[in-house]
C-alpha positions in Angstrom: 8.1 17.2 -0.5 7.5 20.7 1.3 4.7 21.9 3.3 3.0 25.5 2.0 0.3 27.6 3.3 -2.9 27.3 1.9 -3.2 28.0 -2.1 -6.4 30.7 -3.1 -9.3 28.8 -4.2 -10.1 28.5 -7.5 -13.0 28.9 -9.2 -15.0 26.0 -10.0 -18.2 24.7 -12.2 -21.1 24.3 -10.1 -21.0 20.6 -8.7 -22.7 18.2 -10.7 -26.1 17.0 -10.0 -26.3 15.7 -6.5 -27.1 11.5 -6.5 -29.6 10.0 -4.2 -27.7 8.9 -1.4 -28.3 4.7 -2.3 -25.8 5.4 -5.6 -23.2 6.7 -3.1 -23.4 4.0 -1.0 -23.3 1.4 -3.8 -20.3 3.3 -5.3 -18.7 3.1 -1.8 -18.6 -1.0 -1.5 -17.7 -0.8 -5.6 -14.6 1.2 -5.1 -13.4 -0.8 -2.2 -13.8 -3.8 -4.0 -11.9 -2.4 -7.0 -9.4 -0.5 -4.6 -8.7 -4.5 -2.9 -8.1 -6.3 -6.6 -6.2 -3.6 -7.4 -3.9 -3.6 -4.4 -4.1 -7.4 -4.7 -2.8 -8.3 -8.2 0.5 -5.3 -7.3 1.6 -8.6 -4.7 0.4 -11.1 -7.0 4.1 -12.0 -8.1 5.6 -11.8 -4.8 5.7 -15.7 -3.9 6.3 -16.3 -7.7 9.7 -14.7 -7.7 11.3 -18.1 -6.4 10.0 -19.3 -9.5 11.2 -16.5 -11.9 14.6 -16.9 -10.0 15.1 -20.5 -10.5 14.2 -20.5 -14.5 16.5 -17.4 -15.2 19.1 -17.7 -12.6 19.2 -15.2 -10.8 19.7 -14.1 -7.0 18.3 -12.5 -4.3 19.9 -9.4 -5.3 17.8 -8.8 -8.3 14.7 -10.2 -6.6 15.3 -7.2 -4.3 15.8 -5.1 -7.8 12.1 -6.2 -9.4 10.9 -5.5 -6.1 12.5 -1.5 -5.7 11.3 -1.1 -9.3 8.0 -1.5 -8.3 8.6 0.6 -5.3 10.3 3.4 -7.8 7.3 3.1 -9.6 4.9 4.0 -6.9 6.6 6.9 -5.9 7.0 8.4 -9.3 3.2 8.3 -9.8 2.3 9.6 -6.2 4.6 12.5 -6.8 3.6 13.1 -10.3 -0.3 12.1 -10.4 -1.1 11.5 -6.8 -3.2 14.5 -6.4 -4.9 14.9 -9.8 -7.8 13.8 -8.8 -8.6 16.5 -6.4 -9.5 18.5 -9.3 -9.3 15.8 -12.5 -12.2 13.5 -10.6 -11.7 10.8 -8.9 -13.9 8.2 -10.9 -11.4 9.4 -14.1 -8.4 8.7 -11.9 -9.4 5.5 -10.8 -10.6 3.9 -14.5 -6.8 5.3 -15.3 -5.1 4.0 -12.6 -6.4 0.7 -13.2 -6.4 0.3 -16.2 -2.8 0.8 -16.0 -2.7 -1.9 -14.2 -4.5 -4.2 -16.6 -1.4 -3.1 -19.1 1.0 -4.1 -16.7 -1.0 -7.6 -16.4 -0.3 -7.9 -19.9 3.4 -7.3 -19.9 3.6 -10.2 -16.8 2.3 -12.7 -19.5 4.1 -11.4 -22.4 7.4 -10.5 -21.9 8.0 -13.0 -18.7 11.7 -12.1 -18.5 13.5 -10.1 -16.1 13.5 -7.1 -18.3 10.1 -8.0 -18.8 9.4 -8.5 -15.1 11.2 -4.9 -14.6 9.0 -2.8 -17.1 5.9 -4.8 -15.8 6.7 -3.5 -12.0 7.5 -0.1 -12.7 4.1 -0.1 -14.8 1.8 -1.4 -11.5 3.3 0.7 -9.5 2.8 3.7 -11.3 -0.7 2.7 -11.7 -0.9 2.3 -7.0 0.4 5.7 -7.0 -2.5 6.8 -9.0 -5.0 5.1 -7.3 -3.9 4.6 -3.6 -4.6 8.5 -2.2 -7.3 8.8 -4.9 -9.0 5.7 -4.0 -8.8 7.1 0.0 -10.5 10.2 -1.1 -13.1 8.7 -3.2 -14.6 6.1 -0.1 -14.2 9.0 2.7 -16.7 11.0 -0.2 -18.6 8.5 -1.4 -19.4 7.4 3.1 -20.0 11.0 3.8 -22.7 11.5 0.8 -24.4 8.3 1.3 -24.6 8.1 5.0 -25.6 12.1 5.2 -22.8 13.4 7.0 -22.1 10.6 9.7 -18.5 10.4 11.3 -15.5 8.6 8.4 -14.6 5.9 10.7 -16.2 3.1 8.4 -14.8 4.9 4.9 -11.4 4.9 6.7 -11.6 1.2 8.1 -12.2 0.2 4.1 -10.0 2.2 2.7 -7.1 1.2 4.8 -8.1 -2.6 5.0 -8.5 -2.7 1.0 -5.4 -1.2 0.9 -3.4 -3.8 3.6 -5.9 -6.1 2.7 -5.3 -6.4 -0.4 -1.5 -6.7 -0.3 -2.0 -9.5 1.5 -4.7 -10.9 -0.5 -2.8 -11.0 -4.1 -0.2 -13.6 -2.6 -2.2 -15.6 -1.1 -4.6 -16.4 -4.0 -1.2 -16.3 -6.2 0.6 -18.6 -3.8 -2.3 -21.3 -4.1 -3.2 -21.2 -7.5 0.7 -21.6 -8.6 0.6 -24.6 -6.4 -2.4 -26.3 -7.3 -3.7 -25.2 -10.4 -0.7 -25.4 -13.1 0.7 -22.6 -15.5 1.9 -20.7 -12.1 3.3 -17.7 -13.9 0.4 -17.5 -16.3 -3.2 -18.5 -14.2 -2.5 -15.8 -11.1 -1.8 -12.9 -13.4 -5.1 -13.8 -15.5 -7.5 -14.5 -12.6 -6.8 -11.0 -11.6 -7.1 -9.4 -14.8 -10.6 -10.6 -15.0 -11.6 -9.1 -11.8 -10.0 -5.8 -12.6 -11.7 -5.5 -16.1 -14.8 -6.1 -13.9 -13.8 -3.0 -11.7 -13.3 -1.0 -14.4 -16.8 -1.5 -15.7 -18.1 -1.1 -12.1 -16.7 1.9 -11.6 -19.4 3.9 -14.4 -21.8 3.1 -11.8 -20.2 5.2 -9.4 -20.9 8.9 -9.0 -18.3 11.3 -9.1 -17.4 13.4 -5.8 -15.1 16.4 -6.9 -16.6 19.6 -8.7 -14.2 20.2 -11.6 -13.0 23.4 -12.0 -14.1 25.3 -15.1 -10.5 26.4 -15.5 -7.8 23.2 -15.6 -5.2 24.2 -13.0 -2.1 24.6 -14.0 -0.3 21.0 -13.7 2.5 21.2 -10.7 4.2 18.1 -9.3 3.1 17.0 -5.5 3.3 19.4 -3.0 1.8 18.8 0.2 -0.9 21.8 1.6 -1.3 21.6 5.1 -2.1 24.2 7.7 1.1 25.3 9.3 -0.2 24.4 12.5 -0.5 20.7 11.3 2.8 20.4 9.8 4.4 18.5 12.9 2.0 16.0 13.3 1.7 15.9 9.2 5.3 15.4 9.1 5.2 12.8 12.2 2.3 10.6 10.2 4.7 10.0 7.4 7.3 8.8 9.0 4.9 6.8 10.9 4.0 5.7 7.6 7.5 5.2 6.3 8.2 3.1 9.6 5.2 0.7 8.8 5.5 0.5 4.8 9.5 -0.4 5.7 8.0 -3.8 7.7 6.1 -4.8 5.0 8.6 -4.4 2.6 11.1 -6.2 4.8 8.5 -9.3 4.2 7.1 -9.0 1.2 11.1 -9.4 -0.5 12.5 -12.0 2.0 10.1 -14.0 3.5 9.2 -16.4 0.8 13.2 -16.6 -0.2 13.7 -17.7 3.4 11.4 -20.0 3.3 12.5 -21.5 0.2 16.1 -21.4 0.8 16.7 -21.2 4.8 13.9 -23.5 5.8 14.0 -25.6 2.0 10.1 -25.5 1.8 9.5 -24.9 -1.7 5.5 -24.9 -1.2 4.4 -21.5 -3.0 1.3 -22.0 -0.7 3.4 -21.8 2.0 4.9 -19.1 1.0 2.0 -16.9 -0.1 0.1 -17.2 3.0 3.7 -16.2 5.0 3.0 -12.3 3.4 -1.0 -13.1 3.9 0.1 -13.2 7.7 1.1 -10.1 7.8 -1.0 -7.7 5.7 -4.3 -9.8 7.0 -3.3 -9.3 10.6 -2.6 -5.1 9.6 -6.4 -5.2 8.4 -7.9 -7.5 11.3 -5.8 -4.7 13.7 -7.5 -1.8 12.1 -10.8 -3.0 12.1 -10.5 -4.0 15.9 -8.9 -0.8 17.2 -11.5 1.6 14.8 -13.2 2.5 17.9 -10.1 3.1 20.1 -8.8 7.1 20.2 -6.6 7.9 18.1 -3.7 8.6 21.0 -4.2 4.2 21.8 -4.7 3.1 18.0 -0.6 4.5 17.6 0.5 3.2 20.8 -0.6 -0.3 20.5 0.7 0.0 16.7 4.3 1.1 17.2 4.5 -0.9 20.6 3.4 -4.0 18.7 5.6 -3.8 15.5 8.7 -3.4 17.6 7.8 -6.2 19.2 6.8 -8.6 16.5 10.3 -7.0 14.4 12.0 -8.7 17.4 10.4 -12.1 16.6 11.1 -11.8 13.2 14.7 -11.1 13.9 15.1 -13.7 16.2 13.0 -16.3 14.0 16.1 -15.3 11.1 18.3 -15.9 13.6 17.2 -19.5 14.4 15.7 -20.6 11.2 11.8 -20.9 12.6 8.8 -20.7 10.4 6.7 -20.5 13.8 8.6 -17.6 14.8 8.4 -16.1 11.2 4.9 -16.1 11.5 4.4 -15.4 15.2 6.7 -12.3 14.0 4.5 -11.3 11.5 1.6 -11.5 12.6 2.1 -9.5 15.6 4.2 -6.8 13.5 1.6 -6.9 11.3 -1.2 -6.0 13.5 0.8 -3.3 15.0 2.1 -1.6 11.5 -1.6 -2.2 10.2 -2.7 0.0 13.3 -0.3 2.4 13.6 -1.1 3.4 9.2 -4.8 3.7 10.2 -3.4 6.3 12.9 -1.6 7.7 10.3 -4.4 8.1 7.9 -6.4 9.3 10.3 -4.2 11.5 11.4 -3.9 13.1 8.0 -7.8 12.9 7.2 -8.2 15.0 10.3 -5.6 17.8 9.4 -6.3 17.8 5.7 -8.2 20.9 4.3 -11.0 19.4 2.1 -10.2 20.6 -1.7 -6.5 19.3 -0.9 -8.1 16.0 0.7 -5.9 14.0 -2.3 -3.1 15.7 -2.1 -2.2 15.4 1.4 -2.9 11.7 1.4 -0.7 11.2 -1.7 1.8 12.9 0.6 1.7 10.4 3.5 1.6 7.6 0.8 4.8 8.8 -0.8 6.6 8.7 2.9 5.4 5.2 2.9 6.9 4.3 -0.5 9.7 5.8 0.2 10.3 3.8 3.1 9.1 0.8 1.9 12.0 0.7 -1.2 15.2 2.8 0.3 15.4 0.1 3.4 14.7 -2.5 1.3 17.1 -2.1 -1.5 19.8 -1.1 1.6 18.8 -4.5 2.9 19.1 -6.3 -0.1 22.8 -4.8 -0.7 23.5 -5.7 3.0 23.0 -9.1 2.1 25.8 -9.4 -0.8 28.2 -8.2 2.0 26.8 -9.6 5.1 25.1 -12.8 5.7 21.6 -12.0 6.2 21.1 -12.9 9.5 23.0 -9.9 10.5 21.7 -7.4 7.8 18.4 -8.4 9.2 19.1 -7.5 12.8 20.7 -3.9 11.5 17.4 -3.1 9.4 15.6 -4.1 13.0 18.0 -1.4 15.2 17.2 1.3 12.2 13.8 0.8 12.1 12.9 0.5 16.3 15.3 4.0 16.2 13.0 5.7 13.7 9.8 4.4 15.6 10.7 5.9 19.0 11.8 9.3 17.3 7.8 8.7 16.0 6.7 7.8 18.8 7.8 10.9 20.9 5.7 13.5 18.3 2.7 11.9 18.3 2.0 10.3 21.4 2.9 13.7 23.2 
């Protein structure tokens, strides 16, 4: 990923046909609703994997494996399809990218084996990269239209919450139903289809926000535009970005395995609402700190996830579920905080017909550090017990988060 100076403008088709300003603000609450399923169902199977694991007989190695092919998956698509939209459309992005994940809904139920499971993670993730920087865009376009110009803090509070949200979301209602209602590897992954067949078809009601260009460009991989003066702080948002992503994936792969085999809870309840902790707290944070400048939103952020990775540590360390969640919900509301920094960070340095681009950019940092540490940690473990791999990942991650801290709170 490399920084360039600004690309010559293109020409494009005159923009379509402007909507009245009650279509854009439908289309608004209609992509965030389809941007929150979607985000949901790519955690559905995170509290399911105990069950996975004990059918097939497998470890926590290879749960760490299903989990970086997902992660693979993301950051294939962001750096390959990320930022089509800002001249494919973003309504046609978002009908793809979703339903790719419908396809990936149907490889969960039919090939429910760990090759299965592998192919089905790759496919969801390509289908977040698609629709994670596209679905950003689309609700900072579809506020501006429909509110006539008014400041982005509301698109950018959505956007981000639907995106933590929804993380959060998809385990939780998985968790649950695989406790209480029977089939658990079948009923989560269909409750969600349903709702994102339903987005699909809501999202022909939305209007589209990007003129097309009468000429295709010429297809290029990502590449993030940026003005050079922007670059630092560009470049300090992602790793911002990577920082927070690297938290939630520390939780998302370990935290119902600890609770299963450390605390020998085997409630999948239990264990979905452990990840609901944290990626609910990250979109309660955001909301509350939406007014705060930008400067305080990243300083309460990083300050808090340091602090709530030291409760998570130490709750490894002594085996306690109320530390576990004490942990994660104060990392959480400080990872959740510091990403709405970052996005606004990005929003704020982004030129307008590269909108897409620059926020797949940020979202590939994330990615990035949401798998390498993860898959690192899950080695760790094979070699060390995981009390101590946990407390290394926790001295890498405060390390990279005061480097982050010194850029942008300068």
């Amino acid at each position: 990923m490399s920084a360039t100076t600004p690309v010559v403008q293109r020409p494009v088709s005159p923009p379509p046909p402007p909507a009245r300003p009650g279509r854009h603000r439908t289309g608004f609450w209609l992509v965030g609703f389809v941007f929150l399923v979607t985000m949901a169902f790519s955690a559905v199977p995170a509290p399911l994997y105990v069950l996975y694991a004990a059918r097939d007989h497998f470890g926590p190695l290879m749960i760490t494996v299903i989990f970086a092919a997902y992660a693979v998956g993301v950051i294939a698509s962001l750096f390959l399809a990320g930022h089509v939209s800002d001249w494919l459309g973003r309504r046609q992005m978002a009908v793809l990218a979703v339903s790719v994940n419908v396809a990936s809904g149907v490889i969960f139920l039919l090939w429910p084996t760990v090759p299965g499971l592998l192919v089905a993670r790759v496919v969801s993730g390509v289908s977040v990269g698609m629709l994670t920087a596209t679905a950003t865009a689309y609700l900072s376009e579809l506020d501006a239209s429909g509110r006539g110009g008014m400041p982005r803090r509301r698109a950018e509070i959505i956007a981000t919450a639907a995106n933590l949200g929804g993380i959060g979301l998809g385990p939780l209602v998985s968790g649950f139903l695989a406790q209480y209602a029977g089939a658990p590897l079948v009923v989560p992954y269909l409750v969600f289809e349903v709702l994102m067949v339903a987005g699909v078809l809501a999202l022909a009601l939305v209007p589209e926000t990007v003129a097309r260009p009468e000429t295709r460009p010429r297809y290029r991989p990502q590449r993030v535009s940026v003005p050079a003066q922007h670059r630092p702080a560009f470049y300090a948002a992602s790793a911002a970005a990577a920082a927070e992503f690297a938290l939630f994936g520390l939780f998302t792969s370990l935290a119902p395995g600890f609770i299963a085999g450390t605390l020998h809870d085997t409630s999948h309840a239990l264990a979905g609402t452990a990840t609901f902790v944290v990626f609910g707290a990250a979109a309660l944070a955001q909301i509350v700190v939406s007014r705060a400048p930008l400067r305080r939103q990243l300083a309460f952020g990083l300050a808090a996830l340091v602090l709530g990775l030291g409760l998570i540590t130490t709750a490894f360390w002594l085996a306690s579920l109320a530390l576990l969640l004490a942990g994660g919900v104060v990392a959480g509301s400080g990872a959740g905080a510091a990403f709405k920094g970052s996005v606004t960070t990005v929003l704020s340095i982004a030129r307008p017909e590269a909108r897409g681009e620059a926020l797949a950019g940020l979202f590939l940092a994330g990615y990035v550090g949401l798998a390498v540490p993860v898959v690192a940690l899950g080695l760790a473990t094979q070699l060390l017990s995981a009390r101590a791999a946990v407390v290394g990942f926790a001295v890498l991650l405060v390390g990279v988060v005061a480097l982050v801290s010194r850029r942008l709170l300068s």
